[in-house]
N, C-alpha and C positions, 0 to 999 in steps of 0.2 A: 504494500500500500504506500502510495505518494505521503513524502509530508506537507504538511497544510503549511502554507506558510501564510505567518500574520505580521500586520504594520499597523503601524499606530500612525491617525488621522486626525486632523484638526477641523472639528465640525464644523469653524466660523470660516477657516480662510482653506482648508484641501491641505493644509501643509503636512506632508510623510514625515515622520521619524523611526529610527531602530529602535527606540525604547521609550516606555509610558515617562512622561515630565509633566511636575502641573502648569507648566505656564506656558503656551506656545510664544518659542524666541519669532516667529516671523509677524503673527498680527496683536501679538501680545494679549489674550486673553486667557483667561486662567481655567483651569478645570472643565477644557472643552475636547482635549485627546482621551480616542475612547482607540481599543482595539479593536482589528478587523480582519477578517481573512479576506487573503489574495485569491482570484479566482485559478483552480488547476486547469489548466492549458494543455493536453497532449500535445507533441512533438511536431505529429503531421499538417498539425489546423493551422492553417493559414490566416490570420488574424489582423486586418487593422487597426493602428494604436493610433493613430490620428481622427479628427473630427470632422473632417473636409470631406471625408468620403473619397477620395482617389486612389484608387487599385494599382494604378502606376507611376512610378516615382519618374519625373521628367525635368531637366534645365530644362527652362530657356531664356531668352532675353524680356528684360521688363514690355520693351517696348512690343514685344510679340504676342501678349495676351491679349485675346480676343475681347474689344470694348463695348461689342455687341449689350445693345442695354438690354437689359433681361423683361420679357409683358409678363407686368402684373395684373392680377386679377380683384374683384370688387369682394367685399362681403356683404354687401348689402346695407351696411351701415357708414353711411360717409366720416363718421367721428372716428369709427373703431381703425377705418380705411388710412386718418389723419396721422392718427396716433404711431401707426406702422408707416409711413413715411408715403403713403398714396396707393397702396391696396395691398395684398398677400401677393409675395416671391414666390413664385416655384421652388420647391427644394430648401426652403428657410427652414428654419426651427425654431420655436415663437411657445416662450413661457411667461403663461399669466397667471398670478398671482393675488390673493386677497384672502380678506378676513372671512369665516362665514358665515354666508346669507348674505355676502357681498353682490350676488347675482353671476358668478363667473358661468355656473354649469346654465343657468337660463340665457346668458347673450350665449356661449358658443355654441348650445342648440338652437335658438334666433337663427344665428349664422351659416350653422349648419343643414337647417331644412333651406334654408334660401339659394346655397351653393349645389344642393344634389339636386335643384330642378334643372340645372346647366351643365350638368357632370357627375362622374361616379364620387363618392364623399362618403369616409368611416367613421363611425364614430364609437371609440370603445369607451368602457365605462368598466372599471373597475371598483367603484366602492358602490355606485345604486344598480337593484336588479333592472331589466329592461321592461318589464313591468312598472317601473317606479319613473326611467323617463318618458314610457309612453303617455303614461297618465298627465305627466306632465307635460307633455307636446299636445293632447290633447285640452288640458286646462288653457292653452295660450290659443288656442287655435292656428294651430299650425300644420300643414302640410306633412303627414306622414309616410306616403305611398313611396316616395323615393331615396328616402335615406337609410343606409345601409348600418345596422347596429351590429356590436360586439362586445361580449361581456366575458374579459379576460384578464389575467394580470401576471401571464407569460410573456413577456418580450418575443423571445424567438417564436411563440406561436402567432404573436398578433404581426409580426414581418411576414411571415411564412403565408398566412391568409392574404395577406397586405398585396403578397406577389400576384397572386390569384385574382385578387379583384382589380387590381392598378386603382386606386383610390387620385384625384387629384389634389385632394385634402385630407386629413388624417387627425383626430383630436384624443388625447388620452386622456382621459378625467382618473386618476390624477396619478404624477409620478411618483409619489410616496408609496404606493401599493404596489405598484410593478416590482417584477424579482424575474432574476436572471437563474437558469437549473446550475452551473453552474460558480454561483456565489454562495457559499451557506449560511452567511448571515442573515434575518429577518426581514421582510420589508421593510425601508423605511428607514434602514441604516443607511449609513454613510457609503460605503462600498456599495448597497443595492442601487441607491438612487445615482451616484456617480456614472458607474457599468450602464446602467439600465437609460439612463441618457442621453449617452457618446454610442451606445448602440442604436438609438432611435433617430440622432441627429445625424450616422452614418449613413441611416437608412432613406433619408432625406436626401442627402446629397448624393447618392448613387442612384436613385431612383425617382427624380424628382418630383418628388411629393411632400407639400406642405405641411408638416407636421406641428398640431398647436398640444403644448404638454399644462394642463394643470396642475399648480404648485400651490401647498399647503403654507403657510404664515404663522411664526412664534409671537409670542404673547407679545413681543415689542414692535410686531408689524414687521418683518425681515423674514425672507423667505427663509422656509427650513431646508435643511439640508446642507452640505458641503457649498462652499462658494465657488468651487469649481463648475456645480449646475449654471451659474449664472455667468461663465467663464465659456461654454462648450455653445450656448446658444445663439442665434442669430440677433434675436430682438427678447428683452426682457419688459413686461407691462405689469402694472399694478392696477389692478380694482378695487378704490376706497370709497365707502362711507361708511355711516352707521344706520343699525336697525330703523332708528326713529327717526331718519331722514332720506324722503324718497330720491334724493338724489343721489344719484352714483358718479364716481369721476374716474378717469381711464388716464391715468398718469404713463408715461414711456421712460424707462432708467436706463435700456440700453438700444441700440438698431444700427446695427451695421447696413442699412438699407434705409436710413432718413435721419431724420433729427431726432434729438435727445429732448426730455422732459415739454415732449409735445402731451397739450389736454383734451381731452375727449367727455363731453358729459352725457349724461343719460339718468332719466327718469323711470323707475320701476314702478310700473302701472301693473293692474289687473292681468292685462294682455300679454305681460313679458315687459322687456326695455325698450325706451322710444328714447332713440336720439335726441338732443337738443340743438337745435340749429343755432338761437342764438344767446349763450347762456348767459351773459352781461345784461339781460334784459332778467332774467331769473335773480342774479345774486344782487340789483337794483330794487328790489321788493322794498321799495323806501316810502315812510308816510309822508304828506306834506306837506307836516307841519319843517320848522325847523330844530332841531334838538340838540343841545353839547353837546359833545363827544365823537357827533357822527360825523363822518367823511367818507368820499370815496376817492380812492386810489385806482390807477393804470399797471396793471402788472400786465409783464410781457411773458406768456406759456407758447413754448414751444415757435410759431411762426407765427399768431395772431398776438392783437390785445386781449386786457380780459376786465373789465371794471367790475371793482369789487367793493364793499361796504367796508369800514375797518369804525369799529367801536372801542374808544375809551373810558374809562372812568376812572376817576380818582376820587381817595375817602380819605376821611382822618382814621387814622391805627391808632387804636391805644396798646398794640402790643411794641415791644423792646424791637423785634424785627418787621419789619411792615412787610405783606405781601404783596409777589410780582407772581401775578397768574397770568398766563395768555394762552390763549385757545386758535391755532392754527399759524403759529410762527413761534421761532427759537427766544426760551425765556433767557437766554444768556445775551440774544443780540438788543431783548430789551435794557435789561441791566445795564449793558453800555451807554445805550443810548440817551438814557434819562444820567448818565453821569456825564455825557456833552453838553446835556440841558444844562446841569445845574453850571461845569466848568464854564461854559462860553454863553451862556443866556443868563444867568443870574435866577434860576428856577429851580428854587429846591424841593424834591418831595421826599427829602427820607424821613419824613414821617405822615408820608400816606400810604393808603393803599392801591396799587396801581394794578389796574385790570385789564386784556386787550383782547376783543374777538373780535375776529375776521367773519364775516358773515356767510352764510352759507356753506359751510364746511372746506372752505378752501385752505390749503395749507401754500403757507407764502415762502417760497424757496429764494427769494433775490432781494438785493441791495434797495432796489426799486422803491421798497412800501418805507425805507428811514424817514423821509419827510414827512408823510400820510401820518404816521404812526404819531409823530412828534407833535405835529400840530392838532389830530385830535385828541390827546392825554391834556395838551394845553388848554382847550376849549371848556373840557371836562372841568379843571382844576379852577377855571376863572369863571364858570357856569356861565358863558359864551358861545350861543348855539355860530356856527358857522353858517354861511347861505348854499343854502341845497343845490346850488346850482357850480359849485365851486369845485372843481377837480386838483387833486396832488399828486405827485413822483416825484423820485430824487431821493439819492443815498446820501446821508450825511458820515461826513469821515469825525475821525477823531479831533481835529485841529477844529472841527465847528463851520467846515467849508462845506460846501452841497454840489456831489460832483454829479457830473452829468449818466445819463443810463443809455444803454442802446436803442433804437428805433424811438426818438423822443416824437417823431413830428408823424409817425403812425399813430401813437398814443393821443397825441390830442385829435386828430380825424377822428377816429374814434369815439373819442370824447365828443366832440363839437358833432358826431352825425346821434347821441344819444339826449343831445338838448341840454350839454353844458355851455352855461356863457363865460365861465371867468376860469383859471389855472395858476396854479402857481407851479412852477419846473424851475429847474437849474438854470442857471443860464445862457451857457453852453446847447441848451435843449429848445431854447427860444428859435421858433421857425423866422428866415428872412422874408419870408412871405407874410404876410398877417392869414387868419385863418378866418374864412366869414363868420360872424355871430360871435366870436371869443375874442377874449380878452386873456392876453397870457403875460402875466409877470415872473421875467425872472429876477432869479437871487442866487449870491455869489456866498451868501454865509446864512445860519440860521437866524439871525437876530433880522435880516434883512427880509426873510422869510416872514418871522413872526409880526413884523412891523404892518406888514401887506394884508393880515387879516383884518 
């Protein structure tokens, strides 16, 4: 009998070692190497160890690679189409990920009855029986007659059929269940999930077929598994909201076939998910009156604008430490920034308490919303409704300057085609053109800023 041989795996970052250590030296996290067996290989099998899918090892010159642009295909939802950089690759490998009841298995079967009326389309399922998605293809009202199911969580058996049908699409609900015969770890391990999706995304590139894999998500919102998974794919997607908000958002982390941290929104109805066409009219849900605290901000996702609501408030604390809570942005980037208040504005609140939500579940990933933020905590603190018709952008740096953001003079079309009249931006960002109906002041420091409201 062979011996088994085992290595020790770093479940946050893939890293190998010869021997169990509690702290991996490459991504520095503690108590995350577990053991694993290696899978046994006979002699004669002929095995790719790459991801690319190529059977033949070939130089050539750079200039010699064929530039031919690869046709993509639709899924039927123009957001989910955005997200992936302008529709589904042939031959990609595409893992999406969310919390659940996020709505993952309900858009890929949306997408998937919609692709098998145009061509053959697989759809296995490994954790629900096919009873449990019929019922649910039937709840949504959807087209059943054409799409081809399978309920499996052999790898090599769901290729092997795979060959037999020529699928143009292929969706594995989810990679955590899949197992390779031989690896003899559990589902769900490190070794399973690794193997089991360098063999599904070989299987993509030798046969060009679009393979979409769902992925399970840790308590912290970070998909599970080895980060090697997230390392082997074409394009990496996130599906976020919560339960008690029918909106969903289609964030993009990685795509070697379009842009990075493009947004996709979608509404979970009755019917299944319905795209949002234009979601800055959704996260504008604004009363008419005027009110402190509120403002809207210009952030830029992916290739569009996106106007969003940003809520302040500030309180007296009677506790020793006053509270910084924010709800859809980094509470560290606050803490900075109320400490430029107070250095270069003369604005002190360390003894308030300071609260910050982003409206409509949007998490704010850029530089962008510094000004937004600052000036409505301000309004809040001087109980100074600002005028509803007034737009902000601009990153404020450490020294108390407001330095300019990309695509300033998209953001205010934008702005001016949703029925704002007035803006305050950097100055740098002030268009040479005047923009019909606004009024745009810029400013070269915060105090310049704050003067303008």
């Amino acid at each position: 009998m062979a011996k088994v041989k085992t290595a020790y795996v770093c479940n946050d970052c893939g890293a190998d070692f010869v021997r169990w250590q509690g702290q991996c030296t490459e991504c520095g996290a503690w108590n995350t190497i577990s053991e694993v067996r290696m899978p046994t290989i006979s002699k004669n099998t002929s095995r790719s160890s790459g991801y690319a899918g190529a059977t033949v090892a070939k130089v050539m010159k750079l200039d010699q690679v064929d530039l031919q642009d690869v046709p993509r295909f639709s899924s039927g939802f123009a957001e989910f189409d955005r997200v992936l950089g302008g529709g589904i690759v042939p031959g990609s490998a595409i893992l999406i990920g969310g919390s659940p009841g996020a709505g993952k298995s309900t858009l890929l079967l949306q997408i998937m009855c919609y692709l098998a009326a145009q061509g053959p389309a697989l759809y296995v399922t490994g954790e629900e029986s096919l009873q449990q998605v019929a019922l649910r293809a039937n709840r949504l009202g959807l087209p059943t007659n054409q799409l081809n199911m399978l309920a499996e969580t052999q790898v090599e058996t769901i290729c092997q059929l795979a060959q037999q049908e020529k699928p143009r699409i292929m969706v594995i609900d989810s990679i955590q269940v899949m197992q390779m015969a031989d690896i003899q770890s559990a589902p769900g391990s490190v070794s399973q999930v690794r193997e089991s999706a360098a063999f599904l995304t070989r299987f993509a590139k030798q046969h060009q077929v679009a393979v979409i894999m769902v992925g399970h998500v840790t308590k912290d919102g970070s998909l599970a598994g080895p980060k090697v998974l997230e390392h082997c794919i074409d394009c990496s997607v996130m599906l976020e909201g919560d339960g008690d908000n029918r909106f969903r958002t289609l964030r993009g982390t990685k795509n070697r076939f379009g842009a990075v941290n493009e947004l996709g929104v979608f509404a979970m109805t009755g019917q299944g998910m319905k795209e949002v066409k234009n979601p800055s009219a959704i996260f504008l849900n604004r009363g008419k009156e005027e009110a402190a605290g509120s403002l809207v901000m210009v952030l830029w996702e992916g290739t569009r604008p996106l106007l969003v609501e940003i809520q302040g408030l500030v309180d007296y604390s009677p506790l020793n430490n006053p509270r910084r809570v924010t709800v859809g942005m980094e509470q560290n980037r606050l803490s900075m920034l109320l400490a430029v208040m107070h250095r270069h504005a003369g604005i002190q609140m360390s003894d308030q308490d300071v609260f910050v939500n982003v409206v409509g579940g949007v998490k704010v990933t850029e530089t962008g919303a510094d000004l937004a933020t600052l000036l409505a905590l301000v309004s809040s603190f001087r109980n100074k409704p600002l005028p509803i018709d007034l737009v902000v952008f601009g990153e404020v740096g450490l020294s108390g300057e407001i330095r300019p953001v990309p695509s300033g003079q998209e953001r205010l079309r934008e702005a001016a085609k949703h029925g704002f009249k007035r803006a305050i931006v950097p100055a740098a960002n002030v268009p040479k053109d005047a923009i019909a109906g606004m009024t745009v002041i810029g400013a070269t420091k915060l105090t310049e800023a704050l003067e303008a409201l």
